[in-house]
C-alpha positions as CSV (number, residue, x, y, z in Angstrom):
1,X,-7.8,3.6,57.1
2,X,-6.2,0.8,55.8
3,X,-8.3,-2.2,54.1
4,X,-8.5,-5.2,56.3
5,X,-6.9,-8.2,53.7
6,X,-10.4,-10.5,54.6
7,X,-12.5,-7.4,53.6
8,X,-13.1,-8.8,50.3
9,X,-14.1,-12.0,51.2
10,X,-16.7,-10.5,53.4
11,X,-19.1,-9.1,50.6
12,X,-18.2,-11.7,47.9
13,X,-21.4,-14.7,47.3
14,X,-20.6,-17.8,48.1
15,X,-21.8,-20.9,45.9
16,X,-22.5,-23.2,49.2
17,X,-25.9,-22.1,51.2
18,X,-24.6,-25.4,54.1
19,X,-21.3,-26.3,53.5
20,X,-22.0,-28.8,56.7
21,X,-24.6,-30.9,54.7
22,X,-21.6,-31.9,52.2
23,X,-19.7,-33.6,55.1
24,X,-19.8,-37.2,56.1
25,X,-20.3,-37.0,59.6
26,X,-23.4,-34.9,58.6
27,X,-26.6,-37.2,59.2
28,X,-29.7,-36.3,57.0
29,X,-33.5,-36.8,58.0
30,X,-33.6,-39.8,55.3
31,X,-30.8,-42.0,54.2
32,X,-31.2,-43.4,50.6
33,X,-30.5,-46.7,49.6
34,X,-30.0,-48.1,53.2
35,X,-33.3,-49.3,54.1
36,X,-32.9,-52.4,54.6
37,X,-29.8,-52.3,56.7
38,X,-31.3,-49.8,58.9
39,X,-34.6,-52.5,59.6
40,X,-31.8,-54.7,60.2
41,X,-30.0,-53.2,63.3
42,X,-33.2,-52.0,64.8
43,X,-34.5,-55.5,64.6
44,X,-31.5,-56.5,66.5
45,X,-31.7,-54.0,69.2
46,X,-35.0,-53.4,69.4
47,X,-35.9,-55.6,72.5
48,X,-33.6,-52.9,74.5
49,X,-36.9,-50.9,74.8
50,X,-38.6,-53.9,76.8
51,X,-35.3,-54.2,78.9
52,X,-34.5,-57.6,77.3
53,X,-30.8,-58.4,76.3
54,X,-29.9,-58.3,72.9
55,X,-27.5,-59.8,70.4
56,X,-24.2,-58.3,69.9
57,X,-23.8,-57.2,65.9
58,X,-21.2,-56.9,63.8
59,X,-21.4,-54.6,60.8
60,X,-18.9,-54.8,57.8
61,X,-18.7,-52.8,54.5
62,X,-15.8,-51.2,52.8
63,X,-15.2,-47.4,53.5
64,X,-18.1,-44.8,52.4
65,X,-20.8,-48.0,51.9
66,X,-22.7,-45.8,54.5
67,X,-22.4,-48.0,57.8
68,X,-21.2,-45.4,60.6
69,X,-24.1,-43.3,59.5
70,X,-26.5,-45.6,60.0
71,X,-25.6,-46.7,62.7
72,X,-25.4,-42.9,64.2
73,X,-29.2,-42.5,62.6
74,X,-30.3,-45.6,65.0
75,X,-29.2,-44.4,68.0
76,X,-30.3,-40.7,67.2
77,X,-34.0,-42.3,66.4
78,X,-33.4,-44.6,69.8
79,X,-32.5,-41.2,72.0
80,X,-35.7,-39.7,70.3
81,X,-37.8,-42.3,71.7
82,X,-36.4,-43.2,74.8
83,X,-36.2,-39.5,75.8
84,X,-35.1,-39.1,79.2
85,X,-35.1,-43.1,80.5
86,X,-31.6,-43.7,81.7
87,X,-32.2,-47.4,81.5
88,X,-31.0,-47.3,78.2
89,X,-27.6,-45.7,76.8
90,X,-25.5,-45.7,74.0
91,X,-21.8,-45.3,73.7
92,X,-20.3,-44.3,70.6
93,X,-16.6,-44.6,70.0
94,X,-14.2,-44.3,67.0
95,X,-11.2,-46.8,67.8
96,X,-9.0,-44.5,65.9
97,X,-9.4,-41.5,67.3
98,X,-5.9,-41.1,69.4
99,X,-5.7,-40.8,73.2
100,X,-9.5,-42.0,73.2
101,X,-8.8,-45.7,72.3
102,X,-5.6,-46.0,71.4
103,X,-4.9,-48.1,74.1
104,X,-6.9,-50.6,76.7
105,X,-6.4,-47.8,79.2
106,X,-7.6,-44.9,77.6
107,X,-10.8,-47.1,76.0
108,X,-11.9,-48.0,79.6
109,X,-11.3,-44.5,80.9
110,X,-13.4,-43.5,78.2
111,X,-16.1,-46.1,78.9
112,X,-16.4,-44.8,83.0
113,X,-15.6,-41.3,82.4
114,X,-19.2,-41.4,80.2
115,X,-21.0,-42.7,83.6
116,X,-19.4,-39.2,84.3
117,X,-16.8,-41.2,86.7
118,X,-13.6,-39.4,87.2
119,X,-10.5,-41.2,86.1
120,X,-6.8,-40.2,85.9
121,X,-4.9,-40.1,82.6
122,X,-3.0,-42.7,83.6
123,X,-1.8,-44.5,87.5
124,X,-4.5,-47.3,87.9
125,X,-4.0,-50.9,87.3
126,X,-6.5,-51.7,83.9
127,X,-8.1,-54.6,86.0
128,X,-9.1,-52.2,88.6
129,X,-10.7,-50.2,85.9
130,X,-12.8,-53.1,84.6
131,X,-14.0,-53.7,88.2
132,X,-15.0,-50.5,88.0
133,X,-16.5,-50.6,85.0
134,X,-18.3,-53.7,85.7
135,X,-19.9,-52.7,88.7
136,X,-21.4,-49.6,87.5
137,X,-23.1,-51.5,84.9
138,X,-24.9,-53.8,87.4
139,X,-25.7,-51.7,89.6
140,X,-29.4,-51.5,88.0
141,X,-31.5,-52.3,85.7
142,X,-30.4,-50.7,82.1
143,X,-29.1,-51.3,78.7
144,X,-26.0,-50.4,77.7
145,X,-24.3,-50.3,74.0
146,X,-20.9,-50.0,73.0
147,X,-20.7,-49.3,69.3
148,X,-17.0,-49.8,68.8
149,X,-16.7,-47.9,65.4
150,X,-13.4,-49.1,63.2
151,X,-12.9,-52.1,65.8
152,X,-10.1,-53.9,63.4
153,X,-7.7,-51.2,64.5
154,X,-7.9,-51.3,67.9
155,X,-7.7,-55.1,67.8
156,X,-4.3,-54.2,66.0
157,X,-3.5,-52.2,68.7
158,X,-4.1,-54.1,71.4
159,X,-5.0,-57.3,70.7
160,X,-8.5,-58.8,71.4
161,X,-8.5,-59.6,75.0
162,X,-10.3,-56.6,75.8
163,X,-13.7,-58.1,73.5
164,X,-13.2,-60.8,75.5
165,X,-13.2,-59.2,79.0
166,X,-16.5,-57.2,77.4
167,X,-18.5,-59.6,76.3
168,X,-17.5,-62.3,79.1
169,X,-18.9,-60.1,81.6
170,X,-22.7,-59.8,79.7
171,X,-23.3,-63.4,81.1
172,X,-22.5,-62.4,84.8
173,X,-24.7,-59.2,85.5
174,X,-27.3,-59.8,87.4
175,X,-29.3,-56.2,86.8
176,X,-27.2,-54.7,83.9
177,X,-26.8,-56.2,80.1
178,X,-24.5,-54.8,77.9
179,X,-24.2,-55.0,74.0
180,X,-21.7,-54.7,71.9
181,X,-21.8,-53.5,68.0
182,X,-18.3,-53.9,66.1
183,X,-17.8,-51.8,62.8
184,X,-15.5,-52.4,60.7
185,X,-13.7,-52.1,56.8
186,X,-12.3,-55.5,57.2
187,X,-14.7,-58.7,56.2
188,X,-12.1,-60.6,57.9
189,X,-12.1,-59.3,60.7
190,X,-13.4,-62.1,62.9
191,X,-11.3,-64.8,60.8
192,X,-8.5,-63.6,62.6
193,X,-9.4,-63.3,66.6
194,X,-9.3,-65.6,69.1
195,X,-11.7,-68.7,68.8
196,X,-13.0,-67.9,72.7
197,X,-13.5,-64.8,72.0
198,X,-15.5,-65.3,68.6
199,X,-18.0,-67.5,70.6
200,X,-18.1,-65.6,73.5
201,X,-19.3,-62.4,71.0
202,X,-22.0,-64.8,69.8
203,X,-22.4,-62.1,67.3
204,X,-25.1,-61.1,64.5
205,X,-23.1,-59.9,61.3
206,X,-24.4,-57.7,58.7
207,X,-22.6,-56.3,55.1
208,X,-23.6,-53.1,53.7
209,X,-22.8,-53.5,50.2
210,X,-20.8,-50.9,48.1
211,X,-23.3,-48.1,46.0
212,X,-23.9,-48.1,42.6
213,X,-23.5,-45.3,40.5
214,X,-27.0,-44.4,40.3
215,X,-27.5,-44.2,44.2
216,X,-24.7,-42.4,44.7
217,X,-25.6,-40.1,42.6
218,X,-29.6,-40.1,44.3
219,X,-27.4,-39.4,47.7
220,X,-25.4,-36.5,46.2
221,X,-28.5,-35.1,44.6
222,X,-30.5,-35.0,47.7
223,X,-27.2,-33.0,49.1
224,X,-27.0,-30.9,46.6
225,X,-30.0,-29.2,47.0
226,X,-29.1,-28.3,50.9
227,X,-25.7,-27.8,50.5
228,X,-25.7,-25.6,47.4
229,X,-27.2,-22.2,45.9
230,X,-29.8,-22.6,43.5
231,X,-28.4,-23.2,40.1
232,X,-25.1,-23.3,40.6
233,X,-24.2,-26.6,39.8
234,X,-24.4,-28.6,36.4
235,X,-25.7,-32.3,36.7
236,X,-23.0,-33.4,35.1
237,X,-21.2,-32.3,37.6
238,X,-23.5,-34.8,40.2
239,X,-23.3,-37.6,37.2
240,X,-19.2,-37.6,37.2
241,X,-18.6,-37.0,40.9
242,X,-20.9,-40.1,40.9
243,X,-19.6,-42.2,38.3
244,X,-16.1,-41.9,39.7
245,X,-16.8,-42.7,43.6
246,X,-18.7,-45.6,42.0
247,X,-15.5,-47.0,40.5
248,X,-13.7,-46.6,44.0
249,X,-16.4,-49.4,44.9
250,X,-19.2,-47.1,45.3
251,X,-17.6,-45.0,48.1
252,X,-20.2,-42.5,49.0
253,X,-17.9,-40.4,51.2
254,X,-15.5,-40.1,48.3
255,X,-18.5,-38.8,46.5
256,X,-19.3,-36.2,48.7
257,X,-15.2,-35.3,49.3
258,X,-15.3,-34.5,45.3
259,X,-18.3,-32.5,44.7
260,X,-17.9,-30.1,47.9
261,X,-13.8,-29.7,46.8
262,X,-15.0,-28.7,43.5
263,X,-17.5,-26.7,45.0
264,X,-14.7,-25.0,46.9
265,X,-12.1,-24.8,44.3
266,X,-15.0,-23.2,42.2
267,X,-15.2,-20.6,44.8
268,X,-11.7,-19.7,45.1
269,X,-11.4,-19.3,41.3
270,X,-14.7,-17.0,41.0
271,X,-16.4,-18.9,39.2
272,X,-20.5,-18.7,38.8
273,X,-20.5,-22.6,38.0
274,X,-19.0,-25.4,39.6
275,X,-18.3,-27.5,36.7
276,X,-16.5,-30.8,35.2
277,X,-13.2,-29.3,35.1
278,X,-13.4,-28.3,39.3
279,X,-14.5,-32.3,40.0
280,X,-11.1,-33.2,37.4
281,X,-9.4,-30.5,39.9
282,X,-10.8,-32.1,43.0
283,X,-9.8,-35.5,42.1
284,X,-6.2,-34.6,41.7
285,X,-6.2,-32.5,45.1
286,X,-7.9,-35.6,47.0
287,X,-5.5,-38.0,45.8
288,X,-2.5,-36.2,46.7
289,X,-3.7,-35.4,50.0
290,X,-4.9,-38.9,51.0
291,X,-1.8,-40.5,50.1
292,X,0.7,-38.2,51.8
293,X,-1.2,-37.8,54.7
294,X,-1.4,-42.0,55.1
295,X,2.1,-41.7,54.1
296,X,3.1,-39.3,57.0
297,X,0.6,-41.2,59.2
298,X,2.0,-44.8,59.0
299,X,4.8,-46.0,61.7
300,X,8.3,-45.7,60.4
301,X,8.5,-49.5,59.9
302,X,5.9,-49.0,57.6
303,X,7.2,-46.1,55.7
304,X,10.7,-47.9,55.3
305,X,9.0,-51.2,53.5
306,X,7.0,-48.6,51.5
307,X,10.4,-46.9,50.6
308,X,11.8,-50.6,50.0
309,X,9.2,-51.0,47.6
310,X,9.9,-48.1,45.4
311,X,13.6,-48.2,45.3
312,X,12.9,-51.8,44.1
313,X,11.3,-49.6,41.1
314,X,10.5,-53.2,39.2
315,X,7.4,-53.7,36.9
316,X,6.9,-56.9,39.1
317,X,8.2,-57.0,42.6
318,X,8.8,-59.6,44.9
319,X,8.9,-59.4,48.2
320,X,12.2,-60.9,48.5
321,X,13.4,-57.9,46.1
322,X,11.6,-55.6,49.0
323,X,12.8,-57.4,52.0
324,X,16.9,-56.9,50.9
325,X,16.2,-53.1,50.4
326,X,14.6,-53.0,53.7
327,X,17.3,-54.4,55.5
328,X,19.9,-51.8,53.7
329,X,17.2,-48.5,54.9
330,X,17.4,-50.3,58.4
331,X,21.1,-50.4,59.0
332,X,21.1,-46.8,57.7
333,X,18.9,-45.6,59.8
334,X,19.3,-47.5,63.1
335,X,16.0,-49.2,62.9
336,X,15.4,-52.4,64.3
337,X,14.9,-55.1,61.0
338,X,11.7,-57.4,61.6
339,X,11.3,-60.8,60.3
340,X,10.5,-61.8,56.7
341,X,6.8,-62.7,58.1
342,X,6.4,-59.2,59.8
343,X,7.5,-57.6,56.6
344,X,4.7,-59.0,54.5
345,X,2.6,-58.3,57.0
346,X,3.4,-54.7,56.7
347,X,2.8,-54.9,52.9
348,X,-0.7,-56.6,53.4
349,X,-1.4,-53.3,55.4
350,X,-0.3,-51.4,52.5
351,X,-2.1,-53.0,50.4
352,X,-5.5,-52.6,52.5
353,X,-4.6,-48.1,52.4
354,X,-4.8,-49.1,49.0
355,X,-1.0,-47.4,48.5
356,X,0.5,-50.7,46.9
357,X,-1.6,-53.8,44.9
358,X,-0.2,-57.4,46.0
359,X,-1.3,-60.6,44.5
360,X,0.3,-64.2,46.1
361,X,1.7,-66.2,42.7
362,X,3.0,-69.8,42.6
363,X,6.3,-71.4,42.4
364,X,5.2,-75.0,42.4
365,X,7.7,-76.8,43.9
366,X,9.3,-73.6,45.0
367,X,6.5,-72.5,46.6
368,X,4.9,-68.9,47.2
369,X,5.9,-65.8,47.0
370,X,3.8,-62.2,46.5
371,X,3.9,-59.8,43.6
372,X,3.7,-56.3,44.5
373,X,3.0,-53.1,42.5
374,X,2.7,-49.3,43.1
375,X,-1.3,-48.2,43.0
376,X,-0.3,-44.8,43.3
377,X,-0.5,-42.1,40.2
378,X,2.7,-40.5,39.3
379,X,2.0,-36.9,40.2
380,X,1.1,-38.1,43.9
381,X,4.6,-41.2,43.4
382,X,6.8,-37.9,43.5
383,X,5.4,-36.0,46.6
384,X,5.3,-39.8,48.3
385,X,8.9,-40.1,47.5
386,X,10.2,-36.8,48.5
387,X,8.4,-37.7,52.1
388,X,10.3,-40.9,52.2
389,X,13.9,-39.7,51.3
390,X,13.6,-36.6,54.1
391,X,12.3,-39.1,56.4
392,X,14.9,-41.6,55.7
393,X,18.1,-38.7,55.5
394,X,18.8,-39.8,51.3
């Protein structure tokens, strides 16, 4: 009988004992180092138990500073105590997941469809679906709240007139309330809404601030322990995945994507150890897929001011530099060419992925312009580039 070609992998150890406790959407009993932010949301919607309304919140923190999972931890520990009393319910939604709210459409769908109401794809007029929506909240007593995880980009999406239709409404039920908590990687978040709709949200703002070396590497230790076999890890191994997630401003999911890559790249290879060498191994991995997956990710008018960026191959480049490639990839390529204004705005969004570094420099009397550079490695440069020229037929 011939030998199956998985056969071998069936019998050979494997240096994880729960792979699952290395992830980031995993949430442990006990999160370290986030105390105080935890007390803080519960303190804010704490008076949902007594059937009292609450203040909306708004949480802000850059990427892997641990806010999604503390928020998740809440409500977990709020459907623990609440148990079965429908009075209360929680609604958790990440804005960037695609055909859940991608649009104002599918976001209210979303919204009635978990009051289990039945709603096409598509058809319905979207203030029908608020009345809808509206009306099933008051029609009793009961808490309801919306976390709206990664709100910035659905604000991008589709503008903010939907957090004012929300929040409006909260002052016009007679039986329900609702709250609404915003997450989001952009401290400016707010700066740039609508003024109505900023006091109309009324809203409590906390910052989770970025870990420090030393507590990420208390979170990957307590990880470790689960997620590992006994003994197969060095603790240098925990020091340098730590030390270099700490420089990415203490990004704990970064953390946790290094040490269970080397822990899987140390698997492939046979070895007995996952050591320094894996986490160098992992880094370079990460890297390159993080890039070229935003890369492929971003709308082509994106991708062709990236591409304008490195053809202008400059140690310093304006964006004027930038805007007359641009134009040149357009006309080749039958894309429509957007404003000066809509162009920077593209390369502020760039620079926010963290694919380009931009810093605004005076002219004087000439005024301002912005200075752009490349903030990606050359090894990842090469794959980004080869992306861009099939994309763009050079």
């Amino acid at each position: 009988m011939e030998k199956n070609i998985f056969s071998e992998y069936l019998n050979k150890p494997s240096l994880f004992k729960n792979k699952d406790v290395l992830s980031v959407s995993f949430i442990p009993e006990k999160i370290p180092h986030r105390d105080n932010e935890i007390k803080q949301i519960v303190n804010v919607l704490s008076p949902v138990l007594k059937g009292h309304a609450t203040s909306n919140i708004f949480i802000y923190g850059k990427t892997g500073t641990g806010k999604t999972i503390c928020m998740k931890f809440v409500l977990d520990e709020l459907k623990k105590i609440i148990q079965d009393d429908n009075k209360i319910k929680s609604i958790y939604i990440n804005c960037k997941m695609k055909k859940v709210a991608d649009t104002e459409y599918r976001l209210l769908a979303y919204l009635l469809r978990s009051f289990g109401e039945n709603v096409p794809d598509t058809g319905l007029p979207t203030d029908v679906l608020y009345r809808k929506f509206f009306k099933l909240l008051d029609n009793e007593k009961q808490n309801i709240i919306i976390v709206l995880d990664e709100i910035d980009a659905l604000v991008k999406k589709i503008g903010d007139e939907f957090l004012y239709n929300l929040t409006r409404v909260d002052s016009e039920l007679k039986k329900g309330k609702l709250t609404i908590v915003g997450i989001s990687n952009d401290l400016s978040f707010t700066d740039n809404i609508d003024s109505r709709v900023k006091s109309s949200l009324g809203e409590e703002e906390l910052i989770f601030p970025p870990y420090n070396a030393l507590e990420l590497r208390d979170i990957l230790l307590e990880r470790s322990k689960e997620g590992f076999v006994e003994g197969c890890i060095d603790e240098s191994v925990i020091n340098k995945c730590s030390a270099l997630a700490a420089q990415e401003h203490g990004d704990a999911r970064r953390a946790l994507d290094l040490l269970r890559v080397a822990g899987e790249i140390a698997e492939r290879t046979n070895s007995k150890k996952i050591t320094e060498k894996h986490v160098d191994l992992a880094e370079e991995k990460i890297d390159l897929d993080r890039v070229t997956e935003i890369v492929k990710n971003q709308p082509r008018q994106s991708q062709a001011v990236l591409f304008s960026i490195i053809k202008t191959n400059n140690e310093k480049i304006m964006t004027g530099d930038v805007f007359d490639n641009y134009r040149e990839i357009c006309k080749n390529n039958g894309l429509k060419i957007l404003t000066q204004r809509r162009v920077s705005d593209l390369i502020a969004e760039l620079d926010m992925l963290g694919i380009v570094t931009t810093k605004v420099i005076s002219k004087g009397r000439y005024g301002r312009t912005r200075e752009i550079s490349l903030a990606i490695e050359n090894k990842v440069l090469d794959r980004v580039k080869k992306i861009l020229k099939e994309n763009f037929g050079e």
